[in-house]
N, C-alpha and C positions, 0 to 999 in steps of 0.2 A: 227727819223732823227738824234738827238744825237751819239743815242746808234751808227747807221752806220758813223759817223764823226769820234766817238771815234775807230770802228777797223780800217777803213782808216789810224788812224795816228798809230795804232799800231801796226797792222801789219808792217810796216813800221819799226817804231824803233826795236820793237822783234823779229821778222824774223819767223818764220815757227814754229821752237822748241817754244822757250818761248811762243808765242800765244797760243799754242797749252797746254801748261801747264797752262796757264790763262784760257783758255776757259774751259780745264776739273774743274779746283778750281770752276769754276762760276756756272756750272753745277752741279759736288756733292753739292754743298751749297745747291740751288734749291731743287736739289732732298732729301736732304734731312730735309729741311723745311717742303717741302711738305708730307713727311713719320711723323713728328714727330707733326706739326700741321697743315695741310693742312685740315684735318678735320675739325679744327675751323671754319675755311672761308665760307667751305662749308655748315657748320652748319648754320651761322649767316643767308648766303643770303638765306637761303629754310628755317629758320623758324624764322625771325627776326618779320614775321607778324602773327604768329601763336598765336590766345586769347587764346588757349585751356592751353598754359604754363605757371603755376605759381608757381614762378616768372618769368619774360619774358626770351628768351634767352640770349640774347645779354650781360645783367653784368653776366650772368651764366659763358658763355662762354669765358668773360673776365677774368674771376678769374681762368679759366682753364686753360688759356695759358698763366696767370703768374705763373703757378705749373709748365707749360711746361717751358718756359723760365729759373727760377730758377731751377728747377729740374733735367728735364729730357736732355735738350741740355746738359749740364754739363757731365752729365753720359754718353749722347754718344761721345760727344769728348774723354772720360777717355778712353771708349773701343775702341775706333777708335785709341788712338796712342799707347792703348797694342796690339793690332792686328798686325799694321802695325808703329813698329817704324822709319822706313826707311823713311817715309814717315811726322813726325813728322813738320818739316818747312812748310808742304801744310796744317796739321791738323787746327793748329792756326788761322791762315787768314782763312779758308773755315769756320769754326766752328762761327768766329766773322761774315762773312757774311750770314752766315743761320739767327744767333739772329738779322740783320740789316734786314733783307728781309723781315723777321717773322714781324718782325715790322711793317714794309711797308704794306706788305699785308693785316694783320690782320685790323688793321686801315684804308687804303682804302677801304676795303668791308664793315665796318660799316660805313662810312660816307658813303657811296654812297646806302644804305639800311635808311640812314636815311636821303634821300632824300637833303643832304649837297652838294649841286654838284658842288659851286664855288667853296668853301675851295677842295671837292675832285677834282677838277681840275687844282689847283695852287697846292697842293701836289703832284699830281700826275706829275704835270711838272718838281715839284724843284728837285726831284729824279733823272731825268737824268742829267739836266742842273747841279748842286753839284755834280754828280758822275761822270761823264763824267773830267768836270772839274778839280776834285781834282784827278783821274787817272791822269789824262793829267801829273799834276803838279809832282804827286809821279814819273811816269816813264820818266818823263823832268828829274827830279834830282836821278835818277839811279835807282829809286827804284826797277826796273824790274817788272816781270809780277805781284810779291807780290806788287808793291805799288798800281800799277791798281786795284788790287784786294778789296786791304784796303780802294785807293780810291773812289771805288764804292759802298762797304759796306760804306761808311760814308753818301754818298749822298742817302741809304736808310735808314738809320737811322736819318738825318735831318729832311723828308718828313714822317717819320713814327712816332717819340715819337709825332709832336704836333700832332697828328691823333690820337692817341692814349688817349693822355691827355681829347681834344674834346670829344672825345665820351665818356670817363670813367666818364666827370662831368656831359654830358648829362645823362649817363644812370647806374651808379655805378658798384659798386662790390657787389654781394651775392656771397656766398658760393653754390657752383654744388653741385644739388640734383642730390645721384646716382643714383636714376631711370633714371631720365632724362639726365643723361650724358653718362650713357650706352643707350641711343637711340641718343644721339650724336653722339656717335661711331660707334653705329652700321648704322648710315649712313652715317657717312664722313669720314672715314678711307677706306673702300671701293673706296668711291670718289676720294678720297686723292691721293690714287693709282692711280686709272684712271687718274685725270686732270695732272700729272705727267707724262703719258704714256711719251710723245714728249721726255722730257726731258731724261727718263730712257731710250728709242731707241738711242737718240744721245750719251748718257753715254757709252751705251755697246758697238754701234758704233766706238766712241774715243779710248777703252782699248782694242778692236779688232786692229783696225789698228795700235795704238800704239804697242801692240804686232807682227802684223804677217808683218808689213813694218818699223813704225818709228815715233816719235815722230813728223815730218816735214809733214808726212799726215794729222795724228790727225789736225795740224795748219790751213790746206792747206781746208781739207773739213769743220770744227769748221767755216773758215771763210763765205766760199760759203754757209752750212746751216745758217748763222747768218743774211746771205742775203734774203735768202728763208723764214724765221722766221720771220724779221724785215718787210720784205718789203709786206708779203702775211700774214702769223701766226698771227704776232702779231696784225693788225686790223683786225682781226676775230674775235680774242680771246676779244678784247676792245669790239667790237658789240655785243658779248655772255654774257661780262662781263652785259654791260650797261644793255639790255635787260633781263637781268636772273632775278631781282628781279620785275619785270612788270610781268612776265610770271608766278611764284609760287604766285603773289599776285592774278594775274585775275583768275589762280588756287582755290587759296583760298577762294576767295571773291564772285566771281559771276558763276565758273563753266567750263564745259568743253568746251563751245561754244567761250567765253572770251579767254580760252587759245586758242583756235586754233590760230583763228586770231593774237594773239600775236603772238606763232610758225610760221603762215603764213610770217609776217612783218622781225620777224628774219631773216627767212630762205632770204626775197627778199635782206636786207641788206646784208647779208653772201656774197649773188652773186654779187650784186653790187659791192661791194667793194675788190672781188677778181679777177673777171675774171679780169681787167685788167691789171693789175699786174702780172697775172699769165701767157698773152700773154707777155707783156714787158718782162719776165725771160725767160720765151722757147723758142722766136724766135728771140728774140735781144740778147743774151746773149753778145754779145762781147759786146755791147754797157756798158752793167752793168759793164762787168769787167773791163775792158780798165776805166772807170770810176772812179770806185773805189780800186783801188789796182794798184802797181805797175807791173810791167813785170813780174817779178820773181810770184808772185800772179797771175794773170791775167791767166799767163799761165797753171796754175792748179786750178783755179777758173771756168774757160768759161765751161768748160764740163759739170762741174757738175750741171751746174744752171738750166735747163731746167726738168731735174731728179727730181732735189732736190724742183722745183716751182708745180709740178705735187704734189708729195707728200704731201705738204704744204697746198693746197689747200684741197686732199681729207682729211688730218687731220680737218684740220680746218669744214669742211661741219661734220665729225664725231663726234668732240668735241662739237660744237657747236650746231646746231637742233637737232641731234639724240642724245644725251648725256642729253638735257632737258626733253625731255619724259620717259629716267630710271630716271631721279630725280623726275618728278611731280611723279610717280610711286612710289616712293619710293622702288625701285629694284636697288639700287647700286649695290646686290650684283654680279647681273647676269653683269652687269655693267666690274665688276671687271674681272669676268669670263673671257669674249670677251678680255678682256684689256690683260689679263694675255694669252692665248691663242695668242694672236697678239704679243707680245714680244719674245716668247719662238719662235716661227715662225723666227722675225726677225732676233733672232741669229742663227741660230740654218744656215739661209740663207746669213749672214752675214759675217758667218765662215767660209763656202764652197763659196760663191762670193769671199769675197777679197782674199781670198789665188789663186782665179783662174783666176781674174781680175783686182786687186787692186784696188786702189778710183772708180772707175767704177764701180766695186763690189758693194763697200759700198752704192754707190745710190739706184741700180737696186734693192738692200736687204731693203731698205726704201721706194722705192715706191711697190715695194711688199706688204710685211707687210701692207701697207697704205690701201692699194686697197682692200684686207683680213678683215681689222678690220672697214671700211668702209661697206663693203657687210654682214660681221656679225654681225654689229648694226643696220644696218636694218632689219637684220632677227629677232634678237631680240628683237628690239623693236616694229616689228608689233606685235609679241605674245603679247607682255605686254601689248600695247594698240592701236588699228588699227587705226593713224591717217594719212594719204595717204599722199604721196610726194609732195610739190608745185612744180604737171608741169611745170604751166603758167611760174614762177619764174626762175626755170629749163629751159625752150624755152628761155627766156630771156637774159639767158646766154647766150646758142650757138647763137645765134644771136648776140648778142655781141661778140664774140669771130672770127665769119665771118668779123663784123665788121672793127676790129681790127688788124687782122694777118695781110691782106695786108701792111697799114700803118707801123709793127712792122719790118715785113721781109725789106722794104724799107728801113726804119732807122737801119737796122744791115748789109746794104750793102751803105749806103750814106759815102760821105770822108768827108764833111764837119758835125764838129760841129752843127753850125747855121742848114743846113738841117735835122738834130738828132731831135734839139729839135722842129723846126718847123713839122717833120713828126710827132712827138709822139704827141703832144698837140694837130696839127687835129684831132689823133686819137683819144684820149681823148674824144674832144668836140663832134665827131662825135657818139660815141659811151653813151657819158652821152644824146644828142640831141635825140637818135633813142630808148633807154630806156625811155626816157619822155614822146614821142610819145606814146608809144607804154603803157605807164599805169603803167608803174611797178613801185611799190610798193613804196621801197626806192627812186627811181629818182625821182616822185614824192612829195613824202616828201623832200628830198634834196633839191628840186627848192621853194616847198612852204617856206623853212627855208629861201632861199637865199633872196626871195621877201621880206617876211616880215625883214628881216636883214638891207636889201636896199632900205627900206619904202614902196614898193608897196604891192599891196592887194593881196593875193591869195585867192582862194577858202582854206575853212575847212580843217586840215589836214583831210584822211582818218581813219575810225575805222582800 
């Protein structure tokens, strides 16, 4: 909710260009965190409960990515502004935001593997709230898209050194044995790449339009995807998060039968928590835009949102339940395959869309791609391990989704306000009410939380 306060106000002050250079700086930084230790993360949450490793992971893996940190960011920065020195004013700030993010992440996936979930929940908040914040303040006082940038690398760097600190007292520093750190690698570099995909489709995306229209595109779609991200992507990616260290433990611990039903519980949250959001973006579109953005916005915002909420979604179902079953496999690499296979696609449809359709293009090239790398992780993943779709979970969608459209189309042709939110919230309620009934999984869980929250009894959560 931050993170959309904060482009609300900045698109706003930056106008189309400058966003559009903020958003690619915020993007390489990501991606390239994710290339340089993305591995780590992935390392800690799939073997942080592994007895068979001694010493345990987790100080292994801390001592690696303080070689990363010292080491190897440094050297990429060096060759990043022998390459490209034209570019040296964006190297700086992107370079400080990779080291502020590396922070963040690395330290949230160890507290939250070691079962710290206040502390990982009050970090996890002061990162937007500091970052958000101190952008605010940097492009209040001129800083342009560079101050945003600085000040949002600072608000992951607040939320990440005492995360960091935490866990290094809980569980120290050894020195990486290199046997076991080339099995570090060879399974989260692989990964690395893959849970990056999103990010590296919107990169190519960006320096496509940037190229073949204008710097004022890159802005225009950067914002509309961030919508689609934020409002869809990102609680997906949080329920994959939460649940990914439950799933390698029930893995681990008790077996194949244990992981399904984990998988099962995933996959009902996944749905829950996107169809409707995903009807809210494709059939109310003007609602969102007219909401958040100005005119000048709005007006190249509305198109894209319905595209870009499709997409979003089959990421998210891709990333999240199929993407568990190459990790319990330990098959990243076929992992990477699909991943890389799905990118070269997306440019390659990218290229020939926008030059034939502009931001139009660029959608139709991402729910593409989407749809592609969604059908070939299931293909893949049944070879590696035949674990069947949750129907039930699946019906429960489109039921949901029946649900919903009506109430969504109403609210994207209402005048008043007050009718907006009054249609959308019945829908909401109608839709959370007809999911409870009806058994599923997550709704269920949901309401047993709310009860026991607001004192009353529920029955048992479900296994």
């Amino acid at each position: 909710m931050l993170t959309v306060i904060a482009m609300m106000v900045l698109t706003r002050i930056l106008g189309p260009a400058e966003y559009g250079l903020y958003n690619v700086s915020i993007v390489s930084g990501t991606v390239a965190f994710t290339m340089l230790g993305g591995w780590l993360t992935a390392s800690i949450s799939r073997f942080h409960s592994d007895a068979s490793l001694s010493p345990p992971a987790i100080p292994q893996l801390f001592a690696a990515g303080l070689i990363v940190a010292l080491g190897v960011l440094p050297l990429f920065a060096a060759v990043g502004l022998a390459l490209m020195p034209q570019h040296a004013s964006l190297i700086g700030p992107a370079a400080f935001f990779t080291l502020c993010h590396g922070l963040h992440e690395v330290g949230l996936v160890a507290l939250r593997v070691n079962r710290k979930g206040r502390i990982f929940a009050a970090l996890a908040l002061l990162r937007p709230v500091a970052g958000v914040a101190l952008a605010l303040l940097f492009v209040g006082a001129d800083g342009g898209y560079r101050g945003a940038l600085i000040g949002m690398s600072l608000g992951a760097f607040l939320a990440g050194v005492p995360a960091i600190l935490l866990v290094e007292r809980m569980s120290g520093l050894v020195r990486p044995r290199p046997r076991q750190t080339i099995g570090f690698l060879r399974f989260g570099l692989p990964l690395a790449f893959v849970s990056s995909r999103s990010m590296v489709t919107l990169l190519l995306t960006q320096y496509l339009l940037g190229w073949q229209i204008g710097l004022a595109a890159v802005g225009v779609f950067a914002a509309a995807n961030t919508v689609a991200a934020r409002v869809i992507g990102m609680p997906m990616n949080s329920v994959m998060q939460a649940n990914s260290a439950d799933i390698f433990s029930a893995w681990e611990r008790e077996g194949e039968t244990a992981m399904r039903l984990a998988l099962n519980r995933l996959a009902s949250f996944l749905i829950f928590i996107s169809v409707p959001f995903g009807v809210l973006l494709t059939f109310s579109p003007n609602v969102v835009a007219r909401a958040l953005f100005d005119s000048t916005f709005a007006a190249g915002v509305l198109p894209l949102l319905p595209g870009l909420a499709i997409a979003a979604l089959l990421n998210g179902m891709q990333g999240g339940y199929l993407a568990a079953i190459f990790m319990v496999s330990k098959r990243t690499g076929a992992q990477l395959m699909v991943t890389l296979s799905s990118l070269i696609l997306h440019g390659v449809l990218s290229w020939v869309f926008i030059a034939a359709f502009g931001l139009s293009g660029a959608v139709m090239a991402t729910v593409a791609s989407a749809l592609f790398g969604l059908v070939a992780y299931y293909a893949v993943a049944r070879a590696l391990r035949p674990i069947p779709l949750p129907w039930a979970e699946l019906g429960n969608g489109l039921i949901g989704v029946a649900i919903l459209v009506p109430f969504a189309v109403f609210a994207q042709n209402a005048a008043s306000p007050f009718a907006i939110i009054l249609l959308l919230l019945a829908g909401f309620a109608a839709y959370f009410a007809a999911m409870a009934a009806r058994g599923m999984a997550a709704a269920t869980l949901t309401l047993q939380a709310v009860m026991r929250a607001t004192g009353r009894h529920g029955s048992p959560p479900a296994a």
